[in-house]
Backbone as numpy.savetxt, mean C-alpha at the origin, in Angstrom:
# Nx Ny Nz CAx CAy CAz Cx Cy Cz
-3.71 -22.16 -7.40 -4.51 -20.94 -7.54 -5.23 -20.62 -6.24
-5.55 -19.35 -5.93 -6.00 -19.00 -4.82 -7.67 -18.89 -4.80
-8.52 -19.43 -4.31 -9.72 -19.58 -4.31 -10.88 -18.72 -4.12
-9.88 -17.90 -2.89 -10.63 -16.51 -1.99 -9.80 -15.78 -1.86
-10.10 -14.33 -2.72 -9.28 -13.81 -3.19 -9.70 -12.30 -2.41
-8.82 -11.26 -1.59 -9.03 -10.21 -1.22 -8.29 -9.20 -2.20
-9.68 -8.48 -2.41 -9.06 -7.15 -2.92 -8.95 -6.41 -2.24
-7.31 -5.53 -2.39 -7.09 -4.11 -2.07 -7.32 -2.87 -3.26
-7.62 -2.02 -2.77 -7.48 -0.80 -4.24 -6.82 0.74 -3.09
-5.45 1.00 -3.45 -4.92 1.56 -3.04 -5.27 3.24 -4.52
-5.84 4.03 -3.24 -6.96 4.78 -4.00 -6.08 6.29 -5.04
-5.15 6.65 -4.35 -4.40 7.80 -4.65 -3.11 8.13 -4.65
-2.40 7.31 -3.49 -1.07 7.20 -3.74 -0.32 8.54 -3.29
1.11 8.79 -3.78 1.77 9.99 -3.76 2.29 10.79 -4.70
2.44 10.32 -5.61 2.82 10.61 -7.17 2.15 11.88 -7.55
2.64 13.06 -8.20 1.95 13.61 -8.66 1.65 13.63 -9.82
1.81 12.03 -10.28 2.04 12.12 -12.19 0.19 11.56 -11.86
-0.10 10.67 -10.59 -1.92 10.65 -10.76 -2.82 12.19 -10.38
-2.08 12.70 -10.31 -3.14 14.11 -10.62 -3.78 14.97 -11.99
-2.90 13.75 -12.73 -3.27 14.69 -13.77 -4.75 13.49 -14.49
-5.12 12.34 -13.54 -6.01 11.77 -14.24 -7.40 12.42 -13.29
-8.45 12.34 -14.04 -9.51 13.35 -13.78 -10.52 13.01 -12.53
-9.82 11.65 -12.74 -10.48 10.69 -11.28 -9.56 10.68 -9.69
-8.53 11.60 -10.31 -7.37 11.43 -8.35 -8.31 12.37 -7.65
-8.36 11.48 -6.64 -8.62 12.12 -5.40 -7.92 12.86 -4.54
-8.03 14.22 -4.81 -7.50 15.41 -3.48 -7.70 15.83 -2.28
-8.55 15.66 -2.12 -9.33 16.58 -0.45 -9.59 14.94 -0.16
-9.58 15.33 1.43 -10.35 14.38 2.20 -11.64 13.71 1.78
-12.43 14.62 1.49 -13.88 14.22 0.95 -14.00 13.29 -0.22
-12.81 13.51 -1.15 -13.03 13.19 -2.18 -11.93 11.89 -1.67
-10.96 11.51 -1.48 -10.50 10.17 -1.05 -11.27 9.49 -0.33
-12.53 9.93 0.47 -12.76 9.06 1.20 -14.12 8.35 0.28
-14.91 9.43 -0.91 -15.67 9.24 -1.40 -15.21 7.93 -2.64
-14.10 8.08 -3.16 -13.26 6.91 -3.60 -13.55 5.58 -3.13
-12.60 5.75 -1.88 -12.53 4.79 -1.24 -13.86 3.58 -1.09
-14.72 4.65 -0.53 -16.40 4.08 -0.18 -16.70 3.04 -1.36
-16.50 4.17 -2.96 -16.97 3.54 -4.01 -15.97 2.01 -4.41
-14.84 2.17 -4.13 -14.24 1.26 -4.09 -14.88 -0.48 -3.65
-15.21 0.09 -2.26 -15.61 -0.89 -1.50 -17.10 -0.93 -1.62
-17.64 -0.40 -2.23 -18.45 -0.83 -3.07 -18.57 -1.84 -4.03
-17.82 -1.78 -4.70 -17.85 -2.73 -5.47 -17.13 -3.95 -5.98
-16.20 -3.71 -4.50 -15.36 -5.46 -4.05 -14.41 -5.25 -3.28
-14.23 -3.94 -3.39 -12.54 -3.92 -2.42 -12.90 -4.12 -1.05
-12.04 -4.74 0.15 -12.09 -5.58 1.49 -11.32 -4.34 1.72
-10.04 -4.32 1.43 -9.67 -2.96 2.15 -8.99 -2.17 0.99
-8.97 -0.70 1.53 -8.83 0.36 0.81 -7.34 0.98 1.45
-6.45 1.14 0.71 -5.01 2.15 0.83 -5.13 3.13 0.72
-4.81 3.93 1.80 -5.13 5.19 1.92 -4.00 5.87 1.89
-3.80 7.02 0.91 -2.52 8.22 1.39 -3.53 9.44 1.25
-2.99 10.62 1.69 -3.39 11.98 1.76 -2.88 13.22 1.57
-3.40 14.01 0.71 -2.44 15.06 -0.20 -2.93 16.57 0.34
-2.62 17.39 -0.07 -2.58 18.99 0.17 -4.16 19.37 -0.28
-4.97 19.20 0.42 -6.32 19.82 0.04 -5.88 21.24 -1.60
-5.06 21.96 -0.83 -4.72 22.71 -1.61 -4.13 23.04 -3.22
-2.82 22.14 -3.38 -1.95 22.05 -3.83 -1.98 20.64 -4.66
-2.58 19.77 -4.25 -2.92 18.30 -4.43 -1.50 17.51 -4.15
-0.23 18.32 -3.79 1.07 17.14 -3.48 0.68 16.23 -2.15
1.26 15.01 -2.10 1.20 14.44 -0.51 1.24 15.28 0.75
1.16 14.79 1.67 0.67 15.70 2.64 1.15 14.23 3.86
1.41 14.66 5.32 1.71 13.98 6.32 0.86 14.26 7.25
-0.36 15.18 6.84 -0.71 16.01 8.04 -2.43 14.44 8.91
-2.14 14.43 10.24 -2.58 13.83 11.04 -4.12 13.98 10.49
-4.54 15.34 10.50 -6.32 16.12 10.55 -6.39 15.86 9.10
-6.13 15.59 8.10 -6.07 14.82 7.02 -6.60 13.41 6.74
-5.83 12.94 7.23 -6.15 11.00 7.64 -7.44 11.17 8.65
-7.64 11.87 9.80 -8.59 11.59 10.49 -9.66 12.18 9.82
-9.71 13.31 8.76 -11.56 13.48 8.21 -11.22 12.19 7.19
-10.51 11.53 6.46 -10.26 10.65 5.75 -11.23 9.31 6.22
-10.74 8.81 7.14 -11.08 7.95 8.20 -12.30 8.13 8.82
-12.76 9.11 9.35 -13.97 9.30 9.92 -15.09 9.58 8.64
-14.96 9.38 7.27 -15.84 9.78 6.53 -16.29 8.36 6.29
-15.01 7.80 5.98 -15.56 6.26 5.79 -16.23 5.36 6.78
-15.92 5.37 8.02 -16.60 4.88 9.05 -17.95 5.61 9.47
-18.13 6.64 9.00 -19.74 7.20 9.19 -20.51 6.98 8.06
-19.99 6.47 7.09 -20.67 5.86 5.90 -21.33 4.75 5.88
-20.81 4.09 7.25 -21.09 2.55 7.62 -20.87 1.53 6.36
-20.18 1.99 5.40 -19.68 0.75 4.14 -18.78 0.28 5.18
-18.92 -0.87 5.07 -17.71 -1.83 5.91 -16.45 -2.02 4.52
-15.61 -1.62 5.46 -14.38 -2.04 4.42 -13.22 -2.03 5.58
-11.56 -2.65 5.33 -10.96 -2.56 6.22 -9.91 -1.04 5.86
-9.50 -0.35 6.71 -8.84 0.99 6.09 -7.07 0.31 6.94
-6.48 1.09 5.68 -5.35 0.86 6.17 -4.70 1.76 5.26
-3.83 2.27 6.04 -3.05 4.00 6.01 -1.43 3.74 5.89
-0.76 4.54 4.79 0.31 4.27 4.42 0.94 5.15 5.72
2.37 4.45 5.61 3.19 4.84 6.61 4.50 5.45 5.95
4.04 5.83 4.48 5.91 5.13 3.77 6.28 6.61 3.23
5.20 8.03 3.75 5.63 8.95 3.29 7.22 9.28 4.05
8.22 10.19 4.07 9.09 10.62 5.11 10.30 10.25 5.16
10.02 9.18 3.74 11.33 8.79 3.82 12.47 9.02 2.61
12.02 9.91 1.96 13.10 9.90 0.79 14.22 10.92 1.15
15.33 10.43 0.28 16.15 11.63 0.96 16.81 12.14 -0.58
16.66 13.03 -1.47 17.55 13.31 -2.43 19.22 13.84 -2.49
19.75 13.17 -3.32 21.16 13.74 -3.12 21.38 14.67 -3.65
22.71 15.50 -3.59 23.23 16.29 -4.66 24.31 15.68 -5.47
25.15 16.66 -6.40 25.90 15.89 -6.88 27.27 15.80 -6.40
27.32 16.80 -5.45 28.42 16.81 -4.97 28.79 16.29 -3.39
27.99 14.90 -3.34 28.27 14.45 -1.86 27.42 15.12 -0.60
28.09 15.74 0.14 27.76 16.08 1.40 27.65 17.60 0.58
28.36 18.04 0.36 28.48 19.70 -0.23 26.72 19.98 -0.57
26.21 19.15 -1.13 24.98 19.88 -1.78 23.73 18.76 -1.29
24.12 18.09 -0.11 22.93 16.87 0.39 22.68 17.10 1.59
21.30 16.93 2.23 20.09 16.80 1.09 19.75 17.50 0.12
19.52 17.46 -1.33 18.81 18.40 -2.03 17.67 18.27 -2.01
16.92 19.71 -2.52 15.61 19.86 -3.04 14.47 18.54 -3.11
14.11 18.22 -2.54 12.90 17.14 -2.89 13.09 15.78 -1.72
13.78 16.02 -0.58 14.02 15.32 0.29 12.81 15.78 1.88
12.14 14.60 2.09 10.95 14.77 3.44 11.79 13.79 4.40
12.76 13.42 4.48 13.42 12.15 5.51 13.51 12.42 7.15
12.59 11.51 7.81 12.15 11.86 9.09 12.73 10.33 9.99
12.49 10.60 11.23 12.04 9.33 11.80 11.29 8.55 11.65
11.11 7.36 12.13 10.29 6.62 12.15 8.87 7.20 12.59
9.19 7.37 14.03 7.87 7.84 14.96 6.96 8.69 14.20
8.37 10.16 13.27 7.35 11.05 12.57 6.41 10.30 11.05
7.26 9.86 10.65 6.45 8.88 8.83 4.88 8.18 9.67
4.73 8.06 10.93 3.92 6.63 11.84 3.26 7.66 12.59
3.18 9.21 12.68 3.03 10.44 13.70 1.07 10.28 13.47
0.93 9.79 12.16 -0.51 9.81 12.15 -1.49 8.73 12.63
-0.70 7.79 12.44 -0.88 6.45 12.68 -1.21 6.75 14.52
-0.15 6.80 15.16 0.00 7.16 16.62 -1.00 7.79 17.10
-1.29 9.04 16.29 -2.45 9.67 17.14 -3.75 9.25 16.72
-4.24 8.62 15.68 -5.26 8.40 15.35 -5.66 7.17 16.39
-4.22 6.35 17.16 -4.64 5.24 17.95 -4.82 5.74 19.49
-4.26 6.85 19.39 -3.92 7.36 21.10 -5.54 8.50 21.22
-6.42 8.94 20.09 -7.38 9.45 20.24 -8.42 8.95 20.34
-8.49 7.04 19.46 -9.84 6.01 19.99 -10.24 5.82 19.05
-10.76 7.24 17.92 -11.84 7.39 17.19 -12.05 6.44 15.97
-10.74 6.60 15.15 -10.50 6.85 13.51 -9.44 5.39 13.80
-9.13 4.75 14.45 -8.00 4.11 14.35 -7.68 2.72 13.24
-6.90 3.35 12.26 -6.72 2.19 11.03 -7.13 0.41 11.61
-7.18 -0.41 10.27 -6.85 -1.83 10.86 -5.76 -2.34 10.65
-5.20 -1.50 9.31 -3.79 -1.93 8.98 -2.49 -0.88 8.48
-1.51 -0.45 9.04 -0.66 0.35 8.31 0.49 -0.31 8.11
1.14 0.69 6.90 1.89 0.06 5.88 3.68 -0.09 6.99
4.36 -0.83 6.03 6.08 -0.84 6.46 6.87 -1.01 5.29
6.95 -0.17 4.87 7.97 -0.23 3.34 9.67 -1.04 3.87
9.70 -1.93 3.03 10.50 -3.05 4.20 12.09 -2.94 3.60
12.51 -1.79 3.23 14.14 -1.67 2.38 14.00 -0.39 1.65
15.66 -0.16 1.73 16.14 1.05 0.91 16.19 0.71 -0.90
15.52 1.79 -1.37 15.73 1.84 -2.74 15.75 3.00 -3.75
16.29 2.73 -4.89 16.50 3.90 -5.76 14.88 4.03 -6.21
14.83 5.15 -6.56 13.31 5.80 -7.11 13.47 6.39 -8.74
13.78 5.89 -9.46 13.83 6.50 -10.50 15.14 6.58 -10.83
15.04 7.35 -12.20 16.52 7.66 -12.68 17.26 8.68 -12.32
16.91 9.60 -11.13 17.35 10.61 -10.83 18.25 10.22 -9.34
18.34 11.54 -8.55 19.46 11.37 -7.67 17.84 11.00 -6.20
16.77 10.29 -5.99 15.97 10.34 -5.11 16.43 9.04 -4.45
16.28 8.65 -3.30 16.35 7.15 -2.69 15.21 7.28 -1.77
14.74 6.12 -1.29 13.86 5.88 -0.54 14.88 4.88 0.82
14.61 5.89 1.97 15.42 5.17 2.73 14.70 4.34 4.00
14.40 3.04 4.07 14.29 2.57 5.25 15.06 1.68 5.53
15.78 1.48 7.18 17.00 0.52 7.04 16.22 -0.31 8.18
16.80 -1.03 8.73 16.73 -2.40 9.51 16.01 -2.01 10.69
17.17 -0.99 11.48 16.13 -0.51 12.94 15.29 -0.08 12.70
15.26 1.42 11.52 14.16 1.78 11.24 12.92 1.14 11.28
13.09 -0.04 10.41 11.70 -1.34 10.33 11.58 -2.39 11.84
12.49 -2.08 12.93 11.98 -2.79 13.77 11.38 -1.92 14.69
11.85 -0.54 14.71 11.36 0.07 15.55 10.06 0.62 15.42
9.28 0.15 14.00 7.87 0.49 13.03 7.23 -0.37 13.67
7.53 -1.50 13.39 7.38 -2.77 13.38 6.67 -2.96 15.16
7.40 -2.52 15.84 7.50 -2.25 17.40 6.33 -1.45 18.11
6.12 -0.14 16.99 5.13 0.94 17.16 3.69 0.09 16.96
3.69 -0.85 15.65 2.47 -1.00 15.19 1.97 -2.19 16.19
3.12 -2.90 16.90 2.92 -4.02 17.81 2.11 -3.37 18.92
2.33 -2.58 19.60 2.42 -1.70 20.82 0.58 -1.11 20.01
0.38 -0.53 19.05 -0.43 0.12 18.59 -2.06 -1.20 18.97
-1.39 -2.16 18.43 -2.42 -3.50 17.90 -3.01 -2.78 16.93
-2.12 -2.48 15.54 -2.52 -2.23 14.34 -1.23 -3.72 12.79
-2.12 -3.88 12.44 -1.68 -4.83 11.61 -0.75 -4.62 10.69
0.58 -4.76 10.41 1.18 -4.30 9.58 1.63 -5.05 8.11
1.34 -3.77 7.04 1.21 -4.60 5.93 3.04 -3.85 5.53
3.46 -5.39 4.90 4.45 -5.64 4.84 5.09 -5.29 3.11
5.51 -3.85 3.30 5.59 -3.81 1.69 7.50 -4.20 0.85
7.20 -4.90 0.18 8.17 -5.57 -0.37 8.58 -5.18 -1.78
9.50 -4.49 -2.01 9.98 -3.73 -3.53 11.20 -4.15 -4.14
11.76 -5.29 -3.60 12.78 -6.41 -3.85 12.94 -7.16 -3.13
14.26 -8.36 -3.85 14.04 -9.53 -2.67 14.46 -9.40 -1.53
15.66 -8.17 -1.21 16.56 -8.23 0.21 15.50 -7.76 0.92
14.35 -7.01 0.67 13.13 -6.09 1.77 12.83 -7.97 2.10
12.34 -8.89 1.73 11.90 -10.45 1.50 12.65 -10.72 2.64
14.10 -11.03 2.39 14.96 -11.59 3.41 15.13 -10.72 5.15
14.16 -9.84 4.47 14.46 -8.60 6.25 13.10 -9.05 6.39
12.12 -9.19 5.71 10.72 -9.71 6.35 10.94 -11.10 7.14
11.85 -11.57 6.67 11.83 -13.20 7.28 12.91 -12.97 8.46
13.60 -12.04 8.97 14.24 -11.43 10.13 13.30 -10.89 10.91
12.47 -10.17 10.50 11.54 -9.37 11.58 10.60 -10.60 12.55
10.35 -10.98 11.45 9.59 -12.39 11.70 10.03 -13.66 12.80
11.39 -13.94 12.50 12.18 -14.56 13.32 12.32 -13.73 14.68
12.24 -12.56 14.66 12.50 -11.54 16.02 11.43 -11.49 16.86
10.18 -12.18 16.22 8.91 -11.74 16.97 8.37 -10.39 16.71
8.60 -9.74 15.65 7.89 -8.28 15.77 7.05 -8.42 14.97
6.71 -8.90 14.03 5.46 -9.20 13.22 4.15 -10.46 13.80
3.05 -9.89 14.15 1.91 -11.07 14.54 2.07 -12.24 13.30
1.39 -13.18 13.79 0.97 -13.99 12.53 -0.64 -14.22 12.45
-1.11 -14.12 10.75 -0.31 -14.57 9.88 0.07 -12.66 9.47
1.82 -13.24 9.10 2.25 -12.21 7.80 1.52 -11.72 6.87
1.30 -10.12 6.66 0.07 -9.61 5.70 1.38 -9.21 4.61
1.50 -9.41 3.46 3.18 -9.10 2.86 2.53 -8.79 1.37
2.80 -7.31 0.57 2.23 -6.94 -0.33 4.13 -6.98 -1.28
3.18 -7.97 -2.19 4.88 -7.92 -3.69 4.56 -7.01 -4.32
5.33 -5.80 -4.71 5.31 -4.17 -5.26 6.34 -4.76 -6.57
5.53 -5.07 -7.32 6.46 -4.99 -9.11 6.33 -4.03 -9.97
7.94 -3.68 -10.29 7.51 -2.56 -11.72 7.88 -1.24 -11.17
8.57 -1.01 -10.41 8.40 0.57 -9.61 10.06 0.39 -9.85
10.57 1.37 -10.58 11.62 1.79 -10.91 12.60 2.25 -10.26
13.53 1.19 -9.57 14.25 0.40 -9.56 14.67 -0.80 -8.78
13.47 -1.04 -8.36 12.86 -2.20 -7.46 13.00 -4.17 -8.39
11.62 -4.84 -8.06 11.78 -5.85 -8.63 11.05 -5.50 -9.66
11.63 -5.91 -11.13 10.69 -5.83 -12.31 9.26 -6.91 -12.30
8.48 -6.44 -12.79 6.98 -7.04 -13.33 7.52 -7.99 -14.40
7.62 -9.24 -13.66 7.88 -10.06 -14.42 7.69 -11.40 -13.58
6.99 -12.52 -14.24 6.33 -13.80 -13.88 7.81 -14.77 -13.00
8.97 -14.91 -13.65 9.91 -15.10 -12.74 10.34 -14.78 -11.55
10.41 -13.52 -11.44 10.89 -12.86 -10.20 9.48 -12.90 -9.10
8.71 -12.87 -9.54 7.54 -12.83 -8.66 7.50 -14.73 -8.17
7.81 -15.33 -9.20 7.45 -16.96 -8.66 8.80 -16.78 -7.49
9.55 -16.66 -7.70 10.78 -16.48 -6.99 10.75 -16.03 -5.50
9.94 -14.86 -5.49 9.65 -14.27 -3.62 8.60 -15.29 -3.83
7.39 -15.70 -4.31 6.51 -16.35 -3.75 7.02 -17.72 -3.31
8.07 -17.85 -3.59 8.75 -19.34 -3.47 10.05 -19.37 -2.47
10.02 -17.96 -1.78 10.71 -17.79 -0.64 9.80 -16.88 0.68
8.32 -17.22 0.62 7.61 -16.62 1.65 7.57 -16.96 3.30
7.62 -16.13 3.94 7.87 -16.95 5.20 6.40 -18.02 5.32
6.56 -19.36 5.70 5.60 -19.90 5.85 4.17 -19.09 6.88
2.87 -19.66 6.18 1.83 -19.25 6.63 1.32 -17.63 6.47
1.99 -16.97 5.36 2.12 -15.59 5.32 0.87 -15.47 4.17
0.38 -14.17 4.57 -0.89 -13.86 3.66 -0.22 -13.08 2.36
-0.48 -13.21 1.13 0.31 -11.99 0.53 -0.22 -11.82 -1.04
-0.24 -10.27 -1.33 -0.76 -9.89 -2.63 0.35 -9.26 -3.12
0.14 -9.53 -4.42 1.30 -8.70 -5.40 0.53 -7.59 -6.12
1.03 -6.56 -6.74 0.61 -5.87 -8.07 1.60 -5.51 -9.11
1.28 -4.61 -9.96 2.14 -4.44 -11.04 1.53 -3.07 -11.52
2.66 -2.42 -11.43 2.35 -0.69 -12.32 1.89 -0.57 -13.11
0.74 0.16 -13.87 0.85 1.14 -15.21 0.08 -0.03 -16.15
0.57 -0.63 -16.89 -0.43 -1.56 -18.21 -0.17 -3.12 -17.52
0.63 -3.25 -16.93 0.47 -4.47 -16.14 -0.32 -4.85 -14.72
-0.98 -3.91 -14.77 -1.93 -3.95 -13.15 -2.84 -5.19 -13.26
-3.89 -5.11 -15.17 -4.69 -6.05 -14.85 -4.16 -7.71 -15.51
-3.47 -7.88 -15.85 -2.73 -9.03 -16.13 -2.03 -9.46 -14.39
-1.45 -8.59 -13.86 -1.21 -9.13 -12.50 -2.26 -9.79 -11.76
-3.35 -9.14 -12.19 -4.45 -9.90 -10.96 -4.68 -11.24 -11.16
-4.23 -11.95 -12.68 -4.29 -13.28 -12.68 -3.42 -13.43 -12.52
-2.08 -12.89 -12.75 -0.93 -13.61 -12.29 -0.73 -13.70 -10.73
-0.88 -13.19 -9.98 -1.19 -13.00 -9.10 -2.02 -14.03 -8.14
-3.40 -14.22 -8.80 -4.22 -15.19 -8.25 -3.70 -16.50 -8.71
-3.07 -17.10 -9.90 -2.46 -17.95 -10.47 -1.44 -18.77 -9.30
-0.71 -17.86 -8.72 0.32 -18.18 -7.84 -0.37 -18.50 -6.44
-1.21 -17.82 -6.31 -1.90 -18.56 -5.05 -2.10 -17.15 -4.04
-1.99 -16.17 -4.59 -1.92 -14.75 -3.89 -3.10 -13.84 -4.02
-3.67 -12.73 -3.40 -4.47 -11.95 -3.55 -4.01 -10.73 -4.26
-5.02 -9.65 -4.90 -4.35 -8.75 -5.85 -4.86 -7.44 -4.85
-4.23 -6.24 -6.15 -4.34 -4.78 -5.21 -4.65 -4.31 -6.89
-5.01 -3.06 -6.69 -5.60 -2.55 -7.99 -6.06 -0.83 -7.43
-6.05 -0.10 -8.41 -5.88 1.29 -7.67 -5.43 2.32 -8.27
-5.78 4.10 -8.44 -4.76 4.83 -9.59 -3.78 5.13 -8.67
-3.75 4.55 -7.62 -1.73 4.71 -7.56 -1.04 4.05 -8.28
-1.51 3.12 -8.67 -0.65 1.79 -9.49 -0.78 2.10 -10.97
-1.89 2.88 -11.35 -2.43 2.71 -12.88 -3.52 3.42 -12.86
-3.85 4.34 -14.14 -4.34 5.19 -14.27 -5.69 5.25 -15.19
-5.18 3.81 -15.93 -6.22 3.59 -16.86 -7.01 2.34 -16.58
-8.20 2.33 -17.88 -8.94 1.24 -17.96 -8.66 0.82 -19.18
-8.37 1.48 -20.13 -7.79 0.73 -21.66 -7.34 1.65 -21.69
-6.36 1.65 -22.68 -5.30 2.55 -23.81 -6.35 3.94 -24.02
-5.97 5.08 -23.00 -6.33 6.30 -23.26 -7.29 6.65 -22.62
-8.01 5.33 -21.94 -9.14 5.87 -21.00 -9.34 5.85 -19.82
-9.35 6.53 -19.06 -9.22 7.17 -17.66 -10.12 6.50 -17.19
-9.67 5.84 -15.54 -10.54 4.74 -14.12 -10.39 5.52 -13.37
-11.58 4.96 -13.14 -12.40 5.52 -11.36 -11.33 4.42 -11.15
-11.34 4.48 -9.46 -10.93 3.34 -8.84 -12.13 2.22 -8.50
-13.27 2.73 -8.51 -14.26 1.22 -8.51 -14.00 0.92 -9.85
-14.37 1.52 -10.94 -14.07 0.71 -12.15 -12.99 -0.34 -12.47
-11.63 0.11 -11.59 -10.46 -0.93 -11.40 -10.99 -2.16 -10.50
-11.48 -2.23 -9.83 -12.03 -2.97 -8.68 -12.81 -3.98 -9.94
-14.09 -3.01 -10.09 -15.02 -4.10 -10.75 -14.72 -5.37 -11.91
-13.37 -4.06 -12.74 -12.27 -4.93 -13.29 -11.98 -6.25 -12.94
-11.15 -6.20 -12.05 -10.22 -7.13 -11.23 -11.21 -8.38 -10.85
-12.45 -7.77 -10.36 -13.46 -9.08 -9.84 -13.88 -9.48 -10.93
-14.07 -9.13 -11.97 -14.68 -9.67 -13.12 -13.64 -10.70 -13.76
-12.24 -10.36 -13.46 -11.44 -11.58 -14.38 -11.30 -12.46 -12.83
-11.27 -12.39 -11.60 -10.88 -13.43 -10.60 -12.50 -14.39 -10.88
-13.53 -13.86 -11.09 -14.74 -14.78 -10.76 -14.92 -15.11 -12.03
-13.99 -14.84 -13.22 -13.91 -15.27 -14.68 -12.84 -16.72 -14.57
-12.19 -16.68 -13.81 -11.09 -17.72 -13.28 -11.40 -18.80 -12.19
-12.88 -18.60 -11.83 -13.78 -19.12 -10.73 -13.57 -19.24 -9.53
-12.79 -17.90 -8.88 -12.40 -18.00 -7.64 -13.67 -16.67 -7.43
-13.64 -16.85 -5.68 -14.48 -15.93 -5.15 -13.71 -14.25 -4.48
-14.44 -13.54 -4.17 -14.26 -12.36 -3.97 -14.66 -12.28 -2.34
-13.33 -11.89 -1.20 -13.84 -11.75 -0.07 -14.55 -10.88 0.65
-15.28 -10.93 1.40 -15.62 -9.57 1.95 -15.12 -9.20 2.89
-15.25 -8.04 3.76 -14.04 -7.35 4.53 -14.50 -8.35 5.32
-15.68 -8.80 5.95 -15.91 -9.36 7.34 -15.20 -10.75 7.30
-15.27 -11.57 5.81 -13.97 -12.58 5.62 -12.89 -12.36 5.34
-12.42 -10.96 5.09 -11.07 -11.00 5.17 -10.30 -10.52 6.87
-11.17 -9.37 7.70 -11.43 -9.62 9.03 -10.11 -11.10 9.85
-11.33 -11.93 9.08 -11.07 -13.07 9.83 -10.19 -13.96 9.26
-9.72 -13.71 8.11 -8.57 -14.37 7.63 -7.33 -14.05 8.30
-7.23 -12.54 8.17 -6.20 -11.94 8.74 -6.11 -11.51 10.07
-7.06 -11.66 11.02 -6.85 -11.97 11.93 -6.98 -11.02 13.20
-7.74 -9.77 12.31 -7.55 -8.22 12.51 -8.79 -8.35 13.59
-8.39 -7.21 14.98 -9.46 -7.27 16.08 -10.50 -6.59 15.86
């Protein structure tokens, strides 16, 4: 079991199925006001994505992330921020091959562009994350014709950016082959140590939320690697012990889950306060950013 336990609460996500809970955060103001509360009340670091002030869909836009970022750091709540990288990459098919692909609902960019915010937020001084994300493999998204595409160069040449950046990269894992390319990157020298490596269970058609498959990557981690798992939807708060059980830190968040019981709608501190209440129910402790800082190794 893991003793010292860091929470993440990944606050909003991209989905537009969390807009319809009364607590998603849309505007800048209001993600960052999340966030704050988050880390308020245990989270070390906060996952950040950013949507259409307008419209509330995801959004890529740079001046987004930076009032995001600069709200929380003038708040002086210490927490660590770390900014997804994993929009840009889906590509939808049609049904007829090349004839009708990409269809409708495809953002598939470069690397540089999915990382375009990341880049400038480091090349301007101000706002600059401690950790951004690397979605570490290609996968199906559902039952429809969507894929999520990241391939090998793609992730070294991320991997490369965030090196070059001196921003920490969290290592997201949505089956075991993303596992076996983490332990390649690793071998290549493009990842610092220690490995920050988040297990993503339950996301349709990835690795299922299930106590096997999870002992399974945890039992193929690259040695000395830091790493939290979660679990979608009604399995979020059962993960956090399973989770801590295995010797791992948890994530908790309405990207992942929407509720607090059957029908009733979470803040994201309420998920938080959750999560610490069953880890210090299990008698492990709760880190703070300035010990997680220094666990992980972040400047």
């Amino acid at each position: 079991m893991n003793p010292d336990v860091i929470i993440t609460c990944a606050v909003t996500g991209d989905d537009t199925k969390v807009t319809k809970s009364p607590h998603c955060a849309i505007t800048p103001e209001q993600i960052a006001t999340t966030a704050i509360e988050a880390a308020k009340a245990g989270a070390a670091i906060v996952h950040i994505h950013v949507r259409d002030p307008e419209t509330g869909a995801f959004s890529m836009e740079t001046r987004h992330y930076r009032e995001v970022v600069k709200r929380i750091r003038e708040s002086k709540v210490d927490v660590i921020v770390n900014l997804t990288c994993g929009m840009g990459g889906y590509i939808c098919v049609g049904d007829n091959g090349l004839q009708d692909t990409p269809a409708p609902g495809t953002d598939f960019v470069s690397q540089e562009d999915r990382m375009r915010h990341v880049i400038d937020l480091c090349q301007e001084g101000l706002y600059r994350p401690d950790i951004a994300t690397l979605d570490c493999g290609s996968l199906n998204f559902g039952d429809g014709n969507r894929a999520y595409i990241s391939t090998p160069n793609y992730l070294r040449k991320g991997a490369g950016i965030l090196r070059d950046l001196g921003v920490k990269p969290e290592l997201e894992v949505f089956d075991t082959g993303n596992l076996w390319f983490v332990r390649q990157m690793i071998k290549e020298d493009l990842i610092p140590s220690p490995a920050l490596i988040q297990l993503c269970m339950g996301i349709p058609y990835g690795v299922p939320a299930d106590t096997g498959h999870l002992l399974a990557m945890v039992n193929t981690l690259p040695p000395g690697a830091i790493w939290t798992s979660f679990a979608v939807s009604r399995m979020q708060m059962p993960w956090v012990a399973q989770s801590l059980l295995l010797g791992g830190n948890v994530r908790v968040g309405l990207e992942d889950n929407l509720y607090l019981s059957r029908g009733v709608y979470a803040s994201n501190a309420q998920l938080v306060e959750k999560a610490r209440t069953i880890i210090e129910a299990m008698g492990a402790r709760v880190l703070t950013p300035a010990q997680t800082r220094e666990r992980l190794k972040l400047g």
